[in-house]
N, C-alpha and C positions, 0 to 999 in steps of 0.2 A: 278827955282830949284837950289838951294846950292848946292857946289859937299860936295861928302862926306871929312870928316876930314883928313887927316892924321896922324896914329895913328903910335907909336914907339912900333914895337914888343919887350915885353922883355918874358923871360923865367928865369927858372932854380934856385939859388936864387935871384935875381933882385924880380923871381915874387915872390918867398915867404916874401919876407922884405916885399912889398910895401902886400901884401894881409893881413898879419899879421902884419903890421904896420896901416891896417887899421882897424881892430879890437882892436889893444891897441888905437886907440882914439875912440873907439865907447863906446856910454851910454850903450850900454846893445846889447842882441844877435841882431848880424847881418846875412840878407841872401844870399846866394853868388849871387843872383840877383843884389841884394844894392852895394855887392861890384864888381859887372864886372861894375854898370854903376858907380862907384867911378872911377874906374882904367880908363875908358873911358872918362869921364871926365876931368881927369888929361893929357890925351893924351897918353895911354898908352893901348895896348890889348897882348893876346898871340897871338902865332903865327896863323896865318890865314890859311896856307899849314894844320895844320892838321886837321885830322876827327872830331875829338871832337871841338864841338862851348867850347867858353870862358867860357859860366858857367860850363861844363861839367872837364873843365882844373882846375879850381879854386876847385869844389866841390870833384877832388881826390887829389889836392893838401891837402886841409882842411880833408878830410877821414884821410890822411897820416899823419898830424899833428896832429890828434885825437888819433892815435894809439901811437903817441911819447908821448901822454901826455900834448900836449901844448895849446890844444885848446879841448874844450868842444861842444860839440852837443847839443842843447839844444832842437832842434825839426828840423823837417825836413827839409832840407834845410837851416839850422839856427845854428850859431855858436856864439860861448863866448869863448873871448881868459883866460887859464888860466894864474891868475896873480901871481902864484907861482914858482919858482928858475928860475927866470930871473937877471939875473945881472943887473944894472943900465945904460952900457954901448951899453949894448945890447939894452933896451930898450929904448935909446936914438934913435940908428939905425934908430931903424923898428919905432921908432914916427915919425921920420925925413926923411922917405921914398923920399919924394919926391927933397927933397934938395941934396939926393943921386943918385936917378937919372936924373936929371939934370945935377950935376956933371959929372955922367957919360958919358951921352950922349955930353958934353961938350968936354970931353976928347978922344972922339970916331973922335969927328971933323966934 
């Protein structure tokens, strides 16, 4: 038996960059299913302490970014980042998610 992984909690915006950094590279709506096991993938989950599992964290993260305007619903559990007034700079960020958190967690030590 393999032990389980080690995973880097992030929160707060750390998660919204890399969650909405992974819908600006998706071909079309993603489901927050798809994206806990991206962020899992990458070595990365929320915090584990709280009640709510990982898709339930991602899925009011994304509710809340639906109400800014930034992301689209497209069906249940299913989202599409909107591609409208994003800056280019910005949108470097949140594509580049992961090379930011690596940074960071570089700089944590």
């Amino acid at each position: 038996m393999t032990p389980p992984i080690a995973r880097r909690v992030i929160s707060g915006f750390p998660l919204r960059r890399a969650v909405l950094g992974i819908l600006l590279n998706a071909d079309g709506p993603v489901t927050v299913t798809e994206i806990v096991d991206t962020l899992h993938a990458a070595g990365v989950t929320t915090n584990p302490r709280l009640v709510k599992p990982p898709c339930g964290i991602v899925a009011n993260l994304l509710d809340h970014q639906e109400s800014r305007g930034r992301v689209i619903r497209t069906d249940r559990a299913s989202y599409l980042l909107d591609p409208t007034g994003w800056s280019r700079s910005t949108r470097w960020r949140y594509a580049n998610w992961r090379r930011l958190e690596r940074q960071d967690r570089d700089q944590a030590g």
